[in-house]
C-alpha positions as CSV (number, residue, x, y, z in Angstrom):
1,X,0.1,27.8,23.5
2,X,2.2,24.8,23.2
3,X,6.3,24.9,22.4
4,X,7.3,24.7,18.6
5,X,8.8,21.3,18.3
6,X,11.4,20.4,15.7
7,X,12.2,16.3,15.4
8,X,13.9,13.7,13.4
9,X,17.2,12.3,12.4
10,X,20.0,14.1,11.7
11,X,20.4,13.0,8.6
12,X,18.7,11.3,5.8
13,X,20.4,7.6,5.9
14,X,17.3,5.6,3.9
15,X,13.7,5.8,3.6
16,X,12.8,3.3,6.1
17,X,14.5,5.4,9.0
18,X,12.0,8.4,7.8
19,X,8.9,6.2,8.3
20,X,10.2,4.8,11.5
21,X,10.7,8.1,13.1
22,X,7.7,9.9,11.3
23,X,5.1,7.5,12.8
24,X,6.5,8.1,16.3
25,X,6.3,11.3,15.5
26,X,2.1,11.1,14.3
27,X,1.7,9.2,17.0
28,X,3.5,11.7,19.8
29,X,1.0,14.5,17.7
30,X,-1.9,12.1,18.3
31,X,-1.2,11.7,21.9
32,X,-0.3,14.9,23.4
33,X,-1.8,17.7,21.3
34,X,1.3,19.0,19.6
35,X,2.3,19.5,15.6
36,X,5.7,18.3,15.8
37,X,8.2,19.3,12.9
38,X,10.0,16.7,10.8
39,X,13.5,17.5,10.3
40,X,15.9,15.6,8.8
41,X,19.1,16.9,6.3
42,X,19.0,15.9,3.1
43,X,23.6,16.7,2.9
44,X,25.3,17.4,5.8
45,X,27.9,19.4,4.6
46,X,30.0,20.2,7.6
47,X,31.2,16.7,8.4
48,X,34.5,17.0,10.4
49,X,35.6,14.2,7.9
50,X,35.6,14.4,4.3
51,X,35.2,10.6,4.3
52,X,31.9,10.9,6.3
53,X,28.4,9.8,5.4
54,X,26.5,13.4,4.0
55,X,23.3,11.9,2.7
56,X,21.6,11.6,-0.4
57,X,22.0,15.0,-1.7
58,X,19.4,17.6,-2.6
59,X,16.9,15.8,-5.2
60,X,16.5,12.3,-4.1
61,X,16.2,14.2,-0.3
62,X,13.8,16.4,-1.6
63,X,11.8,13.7,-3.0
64,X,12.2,11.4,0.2
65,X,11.2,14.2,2.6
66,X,8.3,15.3,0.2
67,X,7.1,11.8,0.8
68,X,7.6,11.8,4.0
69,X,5.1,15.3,3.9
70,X,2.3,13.6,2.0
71,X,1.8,10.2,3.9
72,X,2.2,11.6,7.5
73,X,0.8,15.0,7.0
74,X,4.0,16.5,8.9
75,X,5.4,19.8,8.7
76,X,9.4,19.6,7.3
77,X,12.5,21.0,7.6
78,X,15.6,20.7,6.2
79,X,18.9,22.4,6.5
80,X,20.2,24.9,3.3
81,X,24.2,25.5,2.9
82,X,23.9,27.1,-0.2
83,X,22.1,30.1,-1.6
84,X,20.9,27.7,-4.6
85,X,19.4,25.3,-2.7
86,X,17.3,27.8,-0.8
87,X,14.4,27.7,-3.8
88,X,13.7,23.7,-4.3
89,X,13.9,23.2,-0.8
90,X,11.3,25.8,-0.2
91,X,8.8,24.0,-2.7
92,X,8.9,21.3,0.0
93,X,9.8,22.3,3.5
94,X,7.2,24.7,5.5
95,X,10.8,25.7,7.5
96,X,14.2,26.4,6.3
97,X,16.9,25.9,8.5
98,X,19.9,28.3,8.4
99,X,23.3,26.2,10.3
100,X,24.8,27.8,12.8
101,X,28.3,28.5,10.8
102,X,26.6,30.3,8.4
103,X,24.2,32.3,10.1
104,X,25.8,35.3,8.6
105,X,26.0,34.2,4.9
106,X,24.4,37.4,3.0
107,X,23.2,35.6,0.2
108,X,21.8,32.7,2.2
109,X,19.8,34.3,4.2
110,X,18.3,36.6,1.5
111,X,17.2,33.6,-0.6
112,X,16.1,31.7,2.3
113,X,13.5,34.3,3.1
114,X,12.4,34.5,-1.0
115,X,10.5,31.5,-0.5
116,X,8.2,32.2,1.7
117,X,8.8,29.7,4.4
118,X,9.8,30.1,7.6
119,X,13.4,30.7,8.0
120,X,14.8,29.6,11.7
121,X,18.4,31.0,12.1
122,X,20.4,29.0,14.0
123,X,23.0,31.1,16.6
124,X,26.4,30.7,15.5
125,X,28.8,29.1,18.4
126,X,31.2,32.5,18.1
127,X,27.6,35.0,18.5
128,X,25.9,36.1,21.2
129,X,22.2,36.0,21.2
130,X,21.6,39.9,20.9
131,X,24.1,39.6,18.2
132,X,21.6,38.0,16.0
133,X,19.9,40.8,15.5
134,X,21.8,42.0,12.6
135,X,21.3,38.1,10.8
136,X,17.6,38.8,11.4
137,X,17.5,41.9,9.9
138,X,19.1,40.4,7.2
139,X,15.7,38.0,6.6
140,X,13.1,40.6,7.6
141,X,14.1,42.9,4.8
142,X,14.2,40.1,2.6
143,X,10.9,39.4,2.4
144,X,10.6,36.9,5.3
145,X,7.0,36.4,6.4
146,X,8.6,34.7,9.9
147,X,12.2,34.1,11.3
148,X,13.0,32.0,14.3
149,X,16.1,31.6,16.1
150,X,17.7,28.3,17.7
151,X,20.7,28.1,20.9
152,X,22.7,26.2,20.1
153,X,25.8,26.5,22.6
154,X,29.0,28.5,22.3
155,X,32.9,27.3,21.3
156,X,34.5,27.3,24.5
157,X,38.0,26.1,24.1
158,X,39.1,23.7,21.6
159,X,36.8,20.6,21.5
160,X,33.7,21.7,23.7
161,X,30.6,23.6,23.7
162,X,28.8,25.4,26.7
163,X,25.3,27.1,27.0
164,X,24.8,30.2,28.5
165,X,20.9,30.3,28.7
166,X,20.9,34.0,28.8
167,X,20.9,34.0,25.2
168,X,17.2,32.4,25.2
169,X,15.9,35.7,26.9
170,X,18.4,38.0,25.0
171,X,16.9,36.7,21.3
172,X,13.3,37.0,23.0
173,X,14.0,40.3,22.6
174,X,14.8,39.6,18.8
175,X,11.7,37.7,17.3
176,X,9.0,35.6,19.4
177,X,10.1,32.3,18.8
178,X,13.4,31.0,19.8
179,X,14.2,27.3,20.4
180,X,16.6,25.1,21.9
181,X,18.6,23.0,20.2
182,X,18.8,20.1,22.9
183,X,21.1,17.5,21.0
184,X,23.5,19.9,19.2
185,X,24.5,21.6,22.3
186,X,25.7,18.6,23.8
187,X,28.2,17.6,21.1
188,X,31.9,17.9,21.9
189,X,33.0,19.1,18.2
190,X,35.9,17.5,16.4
191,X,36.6,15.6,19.8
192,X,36.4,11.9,18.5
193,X,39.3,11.5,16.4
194,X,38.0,12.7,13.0
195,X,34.4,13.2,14.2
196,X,32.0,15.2,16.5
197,X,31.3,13.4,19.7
198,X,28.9,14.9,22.8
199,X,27.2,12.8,25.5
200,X,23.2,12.5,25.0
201,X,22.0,11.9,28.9
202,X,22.5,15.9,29.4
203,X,19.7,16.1,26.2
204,X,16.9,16.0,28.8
205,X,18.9,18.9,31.4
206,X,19.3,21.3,28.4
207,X,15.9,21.0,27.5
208,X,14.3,21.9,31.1
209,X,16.8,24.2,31.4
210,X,15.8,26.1,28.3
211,X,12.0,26.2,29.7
212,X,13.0,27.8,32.5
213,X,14.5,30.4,30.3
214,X,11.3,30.8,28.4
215,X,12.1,29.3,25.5
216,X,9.6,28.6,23.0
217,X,10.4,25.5,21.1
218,X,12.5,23.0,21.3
219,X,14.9,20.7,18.7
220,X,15.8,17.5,19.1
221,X,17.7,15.2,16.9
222,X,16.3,11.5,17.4
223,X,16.6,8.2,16.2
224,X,15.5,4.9,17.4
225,X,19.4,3.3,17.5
226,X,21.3,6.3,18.0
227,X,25.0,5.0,18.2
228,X,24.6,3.5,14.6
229,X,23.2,6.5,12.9
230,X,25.7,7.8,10.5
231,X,25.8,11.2,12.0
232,X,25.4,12.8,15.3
233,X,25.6,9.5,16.7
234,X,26.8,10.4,20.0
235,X,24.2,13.3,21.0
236,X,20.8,11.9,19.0
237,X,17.9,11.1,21.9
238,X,16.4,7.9,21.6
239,X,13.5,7.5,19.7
240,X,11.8,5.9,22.1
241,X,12.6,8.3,25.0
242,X,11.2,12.0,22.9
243,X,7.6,11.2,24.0
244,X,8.2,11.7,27.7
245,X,10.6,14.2,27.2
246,X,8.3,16.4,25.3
247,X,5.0,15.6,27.9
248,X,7.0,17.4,30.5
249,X,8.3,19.9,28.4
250,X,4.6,21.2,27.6
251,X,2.7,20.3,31.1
């Protein structure tokens, strides 16, 4: 069975940048066998900055990524912050994605399963993976039909993230699908003066790393010019390099 794959920019900066990465993604599909995921946020609303760019908020993002669904045929998902948003975002995402900080919102989590799709649970960077049991729980007796969970590093100091890869096993144990977040756990948070920065060449160890763990999917954040993308700038793989990356993931 091939890895779940989750792709796309990290946030919604126009509609042009969706087509650009959606038919690289059709054409990845096309090539290699998989069913990648597109993701892309439609507010990032944990920006270090409040002056930073968050996108263009829940209805015109909706609409953008439901276009996005019906020309390409792609499976989408989009990041939820608040319990509210959990319903419309259903009606167009076949995955909602729960972010790390607030894997243990209650009330998120609850209406995240309501809508029947997939809820993925991103591992907070203060958790441990067996420790995500309990958000889990939280979804299963909710009503939802399938919860994944995503590594996505641990705080370690001020400014810094590091992997243990132990986790990947450890929430094995949890549900059957757990992911790697390969461009998020490279970030350095809060380390660029007002910003989250990271360093993108370790994107490729982390990933490699995680298959040797067993993980079953993998997330990448992508975008075809990376260091002028208005988020996640520093961490985002090249477009052009996810191809490759994901033929040796599933050989």
């Amino acid at each position: 069975m091939k890895p779940v794959i989750i792709a796309g920019p990290c946030v919604i900066e126009s509609a042009e940048l969706l087509d650009t990465v959606a038919q690289r993604l059709v054409g990845i599909n096309k090539h290699l066998g998989t069913n990648i995921i597109f993701k892309a946020s439609f507010d990032k609303a944990n920006r270090t900055s409040l002056h930073s760019f968050r996108g263009p908020g829940l209805e015109k993002g909706l609409q953008m990524l439901s276009d996005i669904k019906e020309k390409y045929a792609l499976r989408i998902i989009t990041d939820i912050h608040e319990s509210w948003q959990a319903k419309e975002a259903g009606q167009v995402c076949d995955v909602l994605q729960i972010p790390a900080f607030l894997c243990r919102q209650t009330d998120l989590l609850v209406a995240a399963a309501k809508t029947g799709a997939i809820v993925n649970i991103k591992k907070a960077q203060f958790l441990s993976g067996r420790d995500m049991r309990y958000p889990v729980q939280k979804a299963q007796e909710s009503g939802a039909a399938e919860v994944w969970l995503t590594e996505r590093g641990n705080s370690f100091g001020y400014n810094n993230l590091v992997v243990d890869f132990r986790n990947i096993p450890d929430m094995l144990e949890i549900v059957p699908t757990v992911l790697m977040d390969c461009t998020h756990s490279v970030q350095r948070p809060s380390a660029g003066d007002g910003k989250t920065v990271g360093d993108r060449k370790f994107v490729p160890s982390m990933a490699m790393a995680a298959k040797a763990f067993g993980a079953t999917g993998y997330f990448f954040e992508v975008h075809p010019d990376p260091d002028n993308g208005k988020s996640d700038a520093a961490n985002m793989l090249e477009l052009d390099k996810l191809e490759g990356l994901v033929k040796k993931l599933i050989d």
